[in-house]
N, C-alpha and C positions, 0 to 999 in steps of 0.2 A: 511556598504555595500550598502544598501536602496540608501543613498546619492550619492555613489559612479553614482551609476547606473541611478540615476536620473539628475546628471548631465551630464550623457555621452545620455541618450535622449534630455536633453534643447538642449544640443549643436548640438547633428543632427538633431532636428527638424527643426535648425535655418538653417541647410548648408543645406538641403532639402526641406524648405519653400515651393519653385516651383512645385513640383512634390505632388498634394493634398494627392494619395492615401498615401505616403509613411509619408507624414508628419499627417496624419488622423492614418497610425499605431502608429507612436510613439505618440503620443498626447493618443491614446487608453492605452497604458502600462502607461505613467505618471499617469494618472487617474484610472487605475485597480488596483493602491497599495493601496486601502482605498476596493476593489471590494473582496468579497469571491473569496478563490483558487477554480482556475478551474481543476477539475479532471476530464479525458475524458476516457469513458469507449471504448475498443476498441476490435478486434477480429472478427475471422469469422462469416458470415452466419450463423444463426442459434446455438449459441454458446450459447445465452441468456444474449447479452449485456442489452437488456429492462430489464428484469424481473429481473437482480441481481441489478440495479442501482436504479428502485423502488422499492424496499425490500430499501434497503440502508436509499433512498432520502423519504421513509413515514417512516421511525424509526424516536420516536422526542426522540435524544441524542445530549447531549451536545457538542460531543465531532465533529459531524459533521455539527454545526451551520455555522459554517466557510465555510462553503465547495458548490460551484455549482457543482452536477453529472450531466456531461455530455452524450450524448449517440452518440458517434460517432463525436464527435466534428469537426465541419469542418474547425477551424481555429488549430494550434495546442495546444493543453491543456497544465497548467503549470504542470500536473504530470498525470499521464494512470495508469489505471487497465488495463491491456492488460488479456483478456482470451485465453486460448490452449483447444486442446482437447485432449491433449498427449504431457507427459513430456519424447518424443523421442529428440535424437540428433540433427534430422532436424529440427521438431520444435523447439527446445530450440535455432536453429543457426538462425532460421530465425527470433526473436526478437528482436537480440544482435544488436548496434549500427553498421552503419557499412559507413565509409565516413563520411565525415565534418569534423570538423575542431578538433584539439588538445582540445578546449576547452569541444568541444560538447563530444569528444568520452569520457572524464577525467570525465564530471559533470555529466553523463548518468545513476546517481543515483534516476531519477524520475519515475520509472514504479515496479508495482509490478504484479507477474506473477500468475493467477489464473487458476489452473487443473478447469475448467468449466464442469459441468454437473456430477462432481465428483460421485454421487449417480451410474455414470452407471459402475463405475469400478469395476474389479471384479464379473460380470454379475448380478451388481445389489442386489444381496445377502445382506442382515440385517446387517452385516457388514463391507458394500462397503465405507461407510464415514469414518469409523476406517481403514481401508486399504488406503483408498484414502489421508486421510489425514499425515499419515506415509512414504507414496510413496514420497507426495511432500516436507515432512520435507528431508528425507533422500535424494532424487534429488538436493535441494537447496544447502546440504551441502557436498554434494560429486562431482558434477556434474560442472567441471570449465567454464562452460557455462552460468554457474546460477548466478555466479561474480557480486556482483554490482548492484544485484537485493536486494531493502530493504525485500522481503518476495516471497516465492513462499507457496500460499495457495490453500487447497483444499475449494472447495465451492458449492453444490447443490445448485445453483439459484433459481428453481422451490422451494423443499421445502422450503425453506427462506421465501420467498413471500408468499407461503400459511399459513406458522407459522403465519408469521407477521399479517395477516390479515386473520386467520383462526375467523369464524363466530359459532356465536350458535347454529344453526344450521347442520353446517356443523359437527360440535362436537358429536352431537346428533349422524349422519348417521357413524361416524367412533365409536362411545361410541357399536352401534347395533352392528358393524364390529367384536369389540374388545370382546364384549361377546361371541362371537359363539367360539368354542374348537379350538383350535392352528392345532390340527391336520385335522380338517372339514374344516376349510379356509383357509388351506394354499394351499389345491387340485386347489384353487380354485383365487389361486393369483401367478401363476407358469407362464402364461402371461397374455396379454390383450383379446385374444380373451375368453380364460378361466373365466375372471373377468365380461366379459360382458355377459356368456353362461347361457342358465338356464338349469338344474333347478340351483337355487341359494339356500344358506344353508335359509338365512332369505328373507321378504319379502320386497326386494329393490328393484325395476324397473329397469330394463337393464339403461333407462334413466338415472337415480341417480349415477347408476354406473358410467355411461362414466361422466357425471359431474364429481364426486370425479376424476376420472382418469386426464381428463384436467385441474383439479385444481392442485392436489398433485405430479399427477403422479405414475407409479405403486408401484414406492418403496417409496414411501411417503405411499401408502395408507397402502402395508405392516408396514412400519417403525410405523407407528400411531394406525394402532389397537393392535399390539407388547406394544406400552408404553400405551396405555390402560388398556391395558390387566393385566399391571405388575405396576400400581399405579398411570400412569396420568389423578386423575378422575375428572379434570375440565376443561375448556377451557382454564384458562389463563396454567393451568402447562401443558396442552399438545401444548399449542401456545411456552412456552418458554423452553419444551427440543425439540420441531422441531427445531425453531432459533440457538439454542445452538448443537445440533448438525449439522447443516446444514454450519455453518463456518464461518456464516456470522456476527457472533460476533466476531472472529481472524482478518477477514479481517477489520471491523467498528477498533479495534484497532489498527492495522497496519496503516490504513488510517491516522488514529489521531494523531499516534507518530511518524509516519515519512515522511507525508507532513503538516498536519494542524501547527504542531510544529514549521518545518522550511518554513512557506509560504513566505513568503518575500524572502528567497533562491530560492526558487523554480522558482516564480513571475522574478527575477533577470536572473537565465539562459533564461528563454523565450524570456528575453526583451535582453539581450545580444545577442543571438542566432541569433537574427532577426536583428541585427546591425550589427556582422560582414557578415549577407548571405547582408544586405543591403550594405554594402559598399563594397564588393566584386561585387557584381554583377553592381552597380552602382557607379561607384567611380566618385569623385568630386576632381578639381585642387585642393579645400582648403580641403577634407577630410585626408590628409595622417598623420595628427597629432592628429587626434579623432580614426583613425586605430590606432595608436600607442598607445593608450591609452586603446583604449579596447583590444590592443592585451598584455597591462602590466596588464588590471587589471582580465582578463583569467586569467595569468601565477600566478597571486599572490593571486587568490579566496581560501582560507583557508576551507573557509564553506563544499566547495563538499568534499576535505580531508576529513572531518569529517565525512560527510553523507558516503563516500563511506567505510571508516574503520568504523561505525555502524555499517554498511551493512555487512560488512566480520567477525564482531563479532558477531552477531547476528546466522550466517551462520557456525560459528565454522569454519571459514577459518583463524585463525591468529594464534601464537603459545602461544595468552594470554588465560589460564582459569582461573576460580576459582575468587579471590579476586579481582587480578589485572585486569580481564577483566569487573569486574562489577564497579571496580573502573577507569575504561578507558571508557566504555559508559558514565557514571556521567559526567568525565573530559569532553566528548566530545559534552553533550547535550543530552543526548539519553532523560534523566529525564525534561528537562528543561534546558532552556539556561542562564538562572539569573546566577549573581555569586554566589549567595547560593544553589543552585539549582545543579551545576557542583562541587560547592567544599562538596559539602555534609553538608551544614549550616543550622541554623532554618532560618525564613523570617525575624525577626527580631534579629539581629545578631551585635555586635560591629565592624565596619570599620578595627578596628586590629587585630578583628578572623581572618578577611577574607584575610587582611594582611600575617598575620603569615601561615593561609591553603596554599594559595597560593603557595608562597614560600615553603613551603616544597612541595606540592607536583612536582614543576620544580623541587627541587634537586634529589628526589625519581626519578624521570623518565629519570631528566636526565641521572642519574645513570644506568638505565635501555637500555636508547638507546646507550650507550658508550661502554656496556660489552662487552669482545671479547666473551664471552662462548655463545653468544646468537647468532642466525640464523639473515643473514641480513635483513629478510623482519619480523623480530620481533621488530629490535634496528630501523625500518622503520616505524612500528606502533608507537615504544614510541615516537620517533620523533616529528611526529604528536601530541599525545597527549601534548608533552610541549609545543609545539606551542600552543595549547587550553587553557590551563594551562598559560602561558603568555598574551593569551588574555584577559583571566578573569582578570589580576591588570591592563590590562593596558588600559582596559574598564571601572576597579570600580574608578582608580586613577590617569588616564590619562598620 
């Protein structure tokens, strides 16, 4: 695929030579396949596109080396965290693709949908992250608006970033918080004006207060003297049940397995996208057989099938469970894309394992997409999956 696409730039860079800016974009995409994926953090005002993308972008995991966080990106990113502040109908419509082309609406498996500021759902309550993040499981897979999205997560942004970079001190002033009686401090964390009011149970300056409140926020400062109170009695284990509850460990995964994985896919729609808006909008006597080429190699992109049936299993939108859908992510890359990786192999593996997997598992599926007892858009999954399943021999064996 990589090749595919990087021949369909040589050759418009060359029928576009004339035109600097357009030949300076494609020359940018040639040379961004060796560049970490660009993920562009996106979303309203005040939603806390900053604050979750550095939580993110000062985590050192491995799993996000790859990866530039963008904040607002002003060119378009090869995949979005897009934030909401409500998993309503209107909002979930006004994220959905809508215009461009076959290719664009088909490959639209690059953005994942984040409930932002999740902590305030539920009025904030001790268990607004557990509601909030059950809202968004249940939303993604009931909600046929949610289609096609790789993940709809809940995420307190604020907490996250105070986890992440909660200080020894700061520990200290919530360790004070955490000792006072559940019932004396909660009078007294019911809102902000109450949190800043004195008298106060201990002796913390109105000042100290409002810090902790700008830092954590109020259901942060509740959340934290709560797991004080009840055994997180050090910084690093009050730093990592914030991060851990706060989401942004779902979403660091998310991220990793369903763009870091397939970046070179992703890298490929951007650089497509921008070829057929470029030859549409400018069309050249000698472009009409580089159109026809990017309009076959849209129709025959295998890869987004894949990303988008992940997407739909993941989301319990298919009518595979159980075995065969965890043996249908494998098929399709969810684990890794090697052929040992999709057929379920060690790393080192005999040529005629892989051989023989193969083959069975085309005959297995195909079996599956043939049945008449099966629902059309199940024998439409397996489909797919042998197509992936054919990929792998005829990627290991040409």
């Amino acid at each position: 695929m990589t090749e595919d696409v990087r021949a369909l730039l040589a050759d418009a860079a060359a029928l576009y030579r004339d035109d600097p800016r357009a030949a300076g974009r494609l020359r940018a995409f040639l040379d961004g396949w060796d560049e970490p994926l660009r993920v562009g953090f996106t979303g309203p005002p005040g939603a806390g596109k900053s604050t979750l993308a550095a939580a993110l972008g000062e985590w050192p995991t491995r799993a996000l080396r790859e990866v530039a966080l963008l904040d607002d990106p002003p060119v378009p990113a090869d995949a979005v965290v897009r934030l909401i502040r409500h998993l309503e109908p209107d909002e979930l419509a006004s994220v959905r693709p809508d215009g461009g082309s076959a290719f664009a609406r088909q490959s639209a498996v690059h953005t994942i949908l984040v409930l932002a500021r999740a902590d305030e759902v539920g009025a904030g309550r001790i268990d607004a992250l557990l509601n909030a993040k059950q809202l968004a499981r249940r939303v993604w897979r009931e909600d046929p608006l949610c289609a096609g999205f790789p993940g709809v997560i809940a995420v307190a942004g604020q907490l996250a970033y105070a986890g992440r970079a909660l200080r020894d001190d700061e520990f200290d002033l919530l360790a004070v918080l955490g000792a006072v009686p559940r019932a004396e401090l909660d009078r007294h964390l019911i809102s902000v004006d109450a949190f800043i009011a004195d008298p106060f149970p201990v002796a913390l300056p109105a000042e100290t207060r409002r810090s902790l409140l700008a830092r954590f926020g109020l259901y942060g400062v509740r959340l934290a003297a709560t797991l004080v109170r009840t055994g997180c009695d050090s910084r690093l284990r009050l730093s990592a049940e914030l991060v851990r509850r706060s989401g942004l460990g779902e979403l660091r995964d998310t991220i990793a397995s369903c763009f870091v994985a397939r970046a070179g896919v992703l890298k490929a729609r951007t650089a497509v996208l921008y070829l057929e808006s470029l030859l549409r909008g400018d069309p050249r006597p000698q472009g009409d057989r580089l159109a026809a080429r990017v309009e076959r190699f849209a129709a025959a992109c295998h890869d987004f099938r894949e990303l988008r049936l992940i997407a739909d299993l993941r989301g319990g939108r298919t009518a595979l469970t159980g075995e065969a859908a965890e043996e249908a992510m494998r098929l399709l890359g969810a684990q890794g894309t090697s052929a040992g990786e999709r057929l379920g192999l060690p790393p080192e593996v005999d040529p005629a394992d892989v051989h023989a997997a193969g083959l069975d598992a085309i005959r297995r599926w195909r079996h599956e997409a043939e049945r008449p007892d099966r629902p059309r858009a199940g024998r439409a999954a397996a489909h797919v999956v042998v197509r992936s399943a054919e990929g792998v021999l005829a990627a290991a064996f040409g």
